[in-house]
N, C-alpha and C positions, 0 to 999 in steps of 0.2 A: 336471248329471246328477241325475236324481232319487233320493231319500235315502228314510231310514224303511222301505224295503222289508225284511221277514223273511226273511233267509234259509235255505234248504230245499235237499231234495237226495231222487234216488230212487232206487234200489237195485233192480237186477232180476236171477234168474236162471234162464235157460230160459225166459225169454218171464213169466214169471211174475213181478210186483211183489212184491217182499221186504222193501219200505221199511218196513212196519211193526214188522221184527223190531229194525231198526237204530236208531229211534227214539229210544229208553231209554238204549241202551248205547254210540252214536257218540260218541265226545270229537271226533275231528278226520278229516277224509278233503282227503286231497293227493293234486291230482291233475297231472302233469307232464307239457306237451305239448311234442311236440321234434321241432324238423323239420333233418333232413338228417344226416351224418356217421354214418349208421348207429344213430344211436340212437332209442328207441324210444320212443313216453309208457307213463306210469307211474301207478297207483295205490297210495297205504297209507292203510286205516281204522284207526284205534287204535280198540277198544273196550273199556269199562269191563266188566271180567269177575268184577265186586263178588259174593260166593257162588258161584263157580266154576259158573255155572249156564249158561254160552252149550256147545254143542255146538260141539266141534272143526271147523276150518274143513278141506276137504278141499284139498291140494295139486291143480292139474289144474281144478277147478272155474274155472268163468265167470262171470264179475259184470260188469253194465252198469250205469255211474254215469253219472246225470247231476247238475247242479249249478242254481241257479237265486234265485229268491225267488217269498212264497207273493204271489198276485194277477195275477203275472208270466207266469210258467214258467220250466220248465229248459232247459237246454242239454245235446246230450248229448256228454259225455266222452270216452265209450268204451268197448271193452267190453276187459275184462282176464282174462287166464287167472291164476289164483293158483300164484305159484311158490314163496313162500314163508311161514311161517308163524313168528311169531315171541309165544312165552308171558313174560309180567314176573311176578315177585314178588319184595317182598309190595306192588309197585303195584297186582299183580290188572289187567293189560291184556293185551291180546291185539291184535295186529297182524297184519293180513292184507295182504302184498304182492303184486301184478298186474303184468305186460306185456301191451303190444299184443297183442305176437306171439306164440306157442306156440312148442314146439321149438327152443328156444334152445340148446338141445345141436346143433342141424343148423346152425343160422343161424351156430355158431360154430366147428364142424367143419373141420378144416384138408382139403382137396381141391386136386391139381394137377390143373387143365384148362386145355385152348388153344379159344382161336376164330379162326377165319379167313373173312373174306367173310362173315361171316353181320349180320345186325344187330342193335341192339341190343334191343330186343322182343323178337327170340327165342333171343339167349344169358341175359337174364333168365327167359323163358317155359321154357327147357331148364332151367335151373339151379334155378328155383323149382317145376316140378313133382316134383322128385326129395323135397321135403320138403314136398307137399302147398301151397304157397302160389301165390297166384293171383297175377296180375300186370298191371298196367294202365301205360302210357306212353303222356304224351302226343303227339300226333302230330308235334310240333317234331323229337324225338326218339326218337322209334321207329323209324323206318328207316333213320337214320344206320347204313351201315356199318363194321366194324372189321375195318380190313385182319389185325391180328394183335391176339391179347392174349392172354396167357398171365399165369394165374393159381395162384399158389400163396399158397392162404388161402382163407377159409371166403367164404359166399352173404354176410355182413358185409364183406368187405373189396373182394368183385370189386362189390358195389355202391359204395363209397368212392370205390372207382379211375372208376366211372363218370359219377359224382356231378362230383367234378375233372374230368376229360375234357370235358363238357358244361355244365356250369356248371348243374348241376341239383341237386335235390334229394327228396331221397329218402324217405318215409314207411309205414314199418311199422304197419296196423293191422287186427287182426280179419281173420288168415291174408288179407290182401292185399298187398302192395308196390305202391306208387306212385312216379312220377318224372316230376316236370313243371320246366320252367325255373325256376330261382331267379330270383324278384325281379318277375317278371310279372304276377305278382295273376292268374294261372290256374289252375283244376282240368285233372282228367286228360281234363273232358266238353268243355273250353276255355271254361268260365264263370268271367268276370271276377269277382274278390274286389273289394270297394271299398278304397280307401286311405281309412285313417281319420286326421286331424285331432286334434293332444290340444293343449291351453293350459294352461298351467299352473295355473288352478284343475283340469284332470282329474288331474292328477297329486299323489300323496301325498308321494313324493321321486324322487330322478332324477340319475345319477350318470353322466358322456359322459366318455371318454376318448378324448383326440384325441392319437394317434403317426405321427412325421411319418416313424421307422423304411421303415415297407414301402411307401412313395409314389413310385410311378415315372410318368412324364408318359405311357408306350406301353412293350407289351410286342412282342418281336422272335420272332417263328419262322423256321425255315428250311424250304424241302421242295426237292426233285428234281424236275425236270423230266424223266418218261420220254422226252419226242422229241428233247430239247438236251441230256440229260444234266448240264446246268446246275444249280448250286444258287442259289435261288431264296430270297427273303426278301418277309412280310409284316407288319405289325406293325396291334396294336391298339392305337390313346388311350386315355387315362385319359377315363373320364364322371362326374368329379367335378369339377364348377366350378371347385372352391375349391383345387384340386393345382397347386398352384404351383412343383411339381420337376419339372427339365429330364432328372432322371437317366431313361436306358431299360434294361428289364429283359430279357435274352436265355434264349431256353430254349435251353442249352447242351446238347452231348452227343446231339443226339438230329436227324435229320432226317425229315422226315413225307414221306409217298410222292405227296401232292397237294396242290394249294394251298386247297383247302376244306377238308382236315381240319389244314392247317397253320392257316389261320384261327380255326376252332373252336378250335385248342388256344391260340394266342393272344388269344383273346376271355375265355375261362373262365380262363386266369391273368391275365391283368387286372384282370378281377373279383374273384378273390380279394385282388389285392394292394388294390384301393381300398376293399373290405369290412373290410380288416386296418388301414385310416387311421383308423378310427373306430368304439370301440365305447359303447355303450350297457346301462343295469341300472336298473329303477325297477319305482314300485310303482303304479299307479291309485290315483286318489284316494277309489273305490268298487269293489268289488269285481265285475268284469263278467265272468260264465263264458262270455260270447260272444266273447271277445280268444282271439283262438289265434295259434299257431306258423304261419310262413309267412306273417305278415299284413304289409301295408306300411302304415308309420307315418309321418305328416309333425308335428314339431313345431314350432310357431310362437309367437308373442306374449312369449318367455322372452328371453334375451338370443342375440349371436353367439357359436357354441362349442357349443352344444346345441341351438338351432333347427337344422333341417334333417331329410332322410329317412333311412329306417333300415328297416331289413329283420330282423323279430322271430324269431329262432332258437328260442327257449325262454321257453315261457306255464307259469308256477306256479299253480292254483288252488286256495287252502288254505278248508277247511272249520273253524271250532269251534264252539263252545256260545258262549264266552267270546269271543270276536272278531270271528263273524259271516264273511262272506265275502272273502277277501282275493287281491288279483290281482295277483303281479311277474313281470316278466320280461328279459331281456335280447336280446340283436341287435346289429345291424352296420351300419355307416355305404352308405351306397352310392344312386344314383338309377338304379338296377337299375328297368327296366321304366317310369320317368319321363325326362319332359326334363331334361336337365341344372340345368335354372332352380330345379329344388325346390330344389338342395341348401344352398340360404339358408332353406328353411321359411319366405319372404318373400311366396310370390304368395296372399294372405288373397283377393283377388279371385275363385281361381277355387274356393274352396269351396263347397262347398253347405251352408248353416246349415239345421240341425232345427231342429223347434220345441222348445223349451228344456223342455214334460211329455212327452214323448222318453225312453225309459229306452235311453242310449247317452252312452258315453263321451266321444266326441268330435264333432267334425264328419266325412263322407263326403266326398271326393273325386272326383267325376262321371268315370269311366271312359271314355275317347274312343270306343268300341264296348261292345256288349254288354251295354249298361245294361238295367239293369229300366226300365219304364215308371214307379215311384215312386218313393221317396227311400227310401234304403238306412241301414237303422240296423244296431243291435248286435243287435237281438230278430226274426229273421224273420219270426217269427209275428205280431208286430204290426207289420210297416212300413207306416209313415204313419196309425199310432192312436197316440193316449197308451195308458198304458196306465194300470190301474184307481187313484184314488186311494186310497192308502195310512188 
């Protein structure tokens, strides 16, 4: 990965560049990408408020950060509503915190509703016009219907419940809601994300936890047969190579009305339990604002125990003066959206190597549809240029 670049960052609000005011006074901007369980990313700028001279930030106000280095470009963040406001002294700082989402008082609002027969599109699309938010699913999962659900709990929890249900994941930003399959490398447009590649020179540290607690070989559903009145069982395998437990997991208590939503519900607890075999926390070895939340990671060339793929829950991007730009994150074990074969981080064959003045982390992973016509880096804007020397 290429080194010595200056890191930089732009700051907008209402369409307007504001970077210049933040300039003098940023010490640090964290910014936290988080994909699924209902949470949301995150902004905080600390700034030096040396002679009490910055004007009060307003609560409600929108800020659009992006991140980057100067020669490069940025990346952009997000754009954040400010919810809270927080004054130090006698450190004299000022902390300005952001969400995605607006209306956190709605998104957290307790409401009893039922759905029946409808799908899932438009019990999202009913439930997120009520508080202004737009709503996009992908087509995997947009027309699944739900025979019943009944919700008591806020536009946060009935997304949770659906999140589980489908083995999906869920992302709040910039008054939209997203839900596309966990683990797929897809948007809501169904453009393939690349699987990125890290070796252990990309990495700064890197910490796997492997529990062999929640590993079952296949999980068990049951559903009803309307025309036999029969009860009926399907079960899903585990898609983890390397799950060497005979034990199987049964969704008790509960029978499903068909054998396709019985499936579904035994596919997406599967997944959970193989994502729960293994988890993952480290840091790049260079600070990349193009690493996000929802990205699929394969790591190789390190030892057995921490080679293999992993699915990135949570992107940290830390701004200083003093540090420059720094990137951790954490994720879950699983070959979610891969052949099974990844989950040794062993096949170095089917990589696709960058050219090493490349400003990207790792290597890209060639996508069996969907690809671009070039080689997929960490920098959009420059795929397949170096970019300027430093």
């Amino acid at each position: 990965m290429a080194t010595n670049y200056i890191p930089t960052f732009e700051i907008f609000k209402g369409g307007e560049n504001i970077t210049a005011r933040f300039q003098d006074r940023a010490l640090s901007i964290t910014v936290r990408l988080a994909a699924g369980s209902g949470d949301q990313d995150s902004v905080e700028i600390v700034l030096d408020d040396r002679g009490w001279q910055i004007a009060s930030p307003q609560v409600g106000d929108r800020l659009t950060v992006n991140l980057g280095y100067t020669g490069v470009g940025t990346a952009f963040m997000g754009s954040f509503e400010i919810n809270k406001v927080r004054y130090r002294f006698p450190a004299k700082q000022i902390s300005v915190i952001g969400t995605a989402a607006s209306s956190l008082s709605e998104l957290k609002s307790q409401k009893v509703t039922q759905y029946e027969g409808k799908t899932v599109e438009q019990v999202l699309a009913e439930f997120g016009s009520k508080i202004g938010m737009r709503v996009d699913v992908h087509r995997e999962i947009a027309d699944e219907k739900l025979p019943f659900l009944n919700n008591i709990g806020s536009f946060q929890g009935l997304v949770a419940k659906l999140e589980s249900r489908y083995n999906a994941i869920a992302k709040f930003t910039d008054g939209r809601l997203s839900l596309v399959p966990r683990g797929e490398g897809k948007s809501v447009s169904d453009f393939a994300m690349p699987t990125y590649v890290l070796r252990p020179e990309h990495l700064a540290d890197v910490e796997v936890l492997v529990d062999s607690a929640p590993a079952f070989k296949a999980t068990k559903a049951r559903w009803r047969d309307k025309k036999t009145h029969e009860l009926k069982e399907v079960q899903a395998p585990t898609k983890l190579g390397n799950n060497q437990s005979s034990a199987e997991y049964s969704i008790n208590g509960r029978e499903f009305p068909s054998e396709s939503e019985a499936q579904a519900a035994a596919n997406a607890t599967q997944a959970q339990l193989d994502r729960a075999t293994g988890k993952i926390f480290g840091t790049l070895a260079s600070g990349d604002p193009w690493f996000r939340d929802g990205q699929r990671v394969l790591i190789t060339s390190s030892r057995p125990g921490i080679d293999g793929s992993y699915l990135i829950d949570l992107v940290q991007h830390s701004y200083s003066k003093e540090a420059g730009l720094r990137t951790s994150f954490s994720g879950t074990a699983g070959d979610e959206g891969l052949p099974a074969s990844y989950s040794s981080g062993s096949n170095a064959g089917d990589f696709l190597t960058l050219d090493p003045t490349m400003f990207t982390f790792g290597q890209a992973l060639q996508q069996p549809s969907m690809t671009l016509n070039q080689q997929n880096s960490s920098t959009p804007s420059l795929v397949g240029q170096p970019p300027p020397t430093p």
